[in-house]
N, C-alpha and C positions, 0 to 999 in steps of 0.2 A: 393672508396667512403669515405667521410669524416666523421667524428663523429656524426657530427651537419644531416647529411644525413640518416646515421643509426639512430639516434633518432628520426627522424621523422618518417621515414619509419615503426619504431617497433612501436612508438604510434598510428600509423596507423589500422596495424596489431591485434592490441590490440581492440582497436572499433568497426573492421568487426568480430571478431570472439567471440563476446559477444550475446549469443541466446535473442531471444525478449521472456521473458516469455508469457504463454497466460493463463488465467483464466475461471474457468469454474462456475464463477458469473454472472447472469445474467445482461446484457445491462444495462434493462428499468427495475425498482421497478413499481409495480402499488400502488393503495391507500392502500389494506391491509397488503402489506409487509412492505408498509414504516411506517402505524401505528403503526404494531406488534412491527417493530423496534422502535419505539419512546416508546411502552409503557415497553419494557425491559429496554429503557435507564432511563426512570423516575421509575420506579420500585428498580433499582440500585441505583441510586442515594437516593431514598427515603430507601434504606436501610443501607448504609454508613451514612446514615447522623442523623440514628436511632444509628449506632454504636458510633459515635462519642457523643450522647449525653448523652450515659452511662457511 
């Protein structure tokens, strides 16, 4: 087999044997999870930006 054959072959090899993570976050957000998360990110933000003006 040739070089150029071996490095295809291992790049290969390399690809299939990479696991698919899986997560245990849900799919779908309804409307109060996607608030709650809005209202932590303006909450954040509204307090960095209280640090910064001290």
């Amino acid at each position: 087999m040739s070089k150029r054959n071996k490095k295809k072959q291992h790049a290969m090899d390399i690809g299939t044997t990479v696991p698919v993570p899986t997560h245990d976050a849900p799919t779908t957000f309804g409307f109060e999870e996607m608030l709650s998360e809005l209202e932590a990110i303006v909450i954040e933000a509204e307090s960095r930006l209280a640090e910064e003006a001290a």
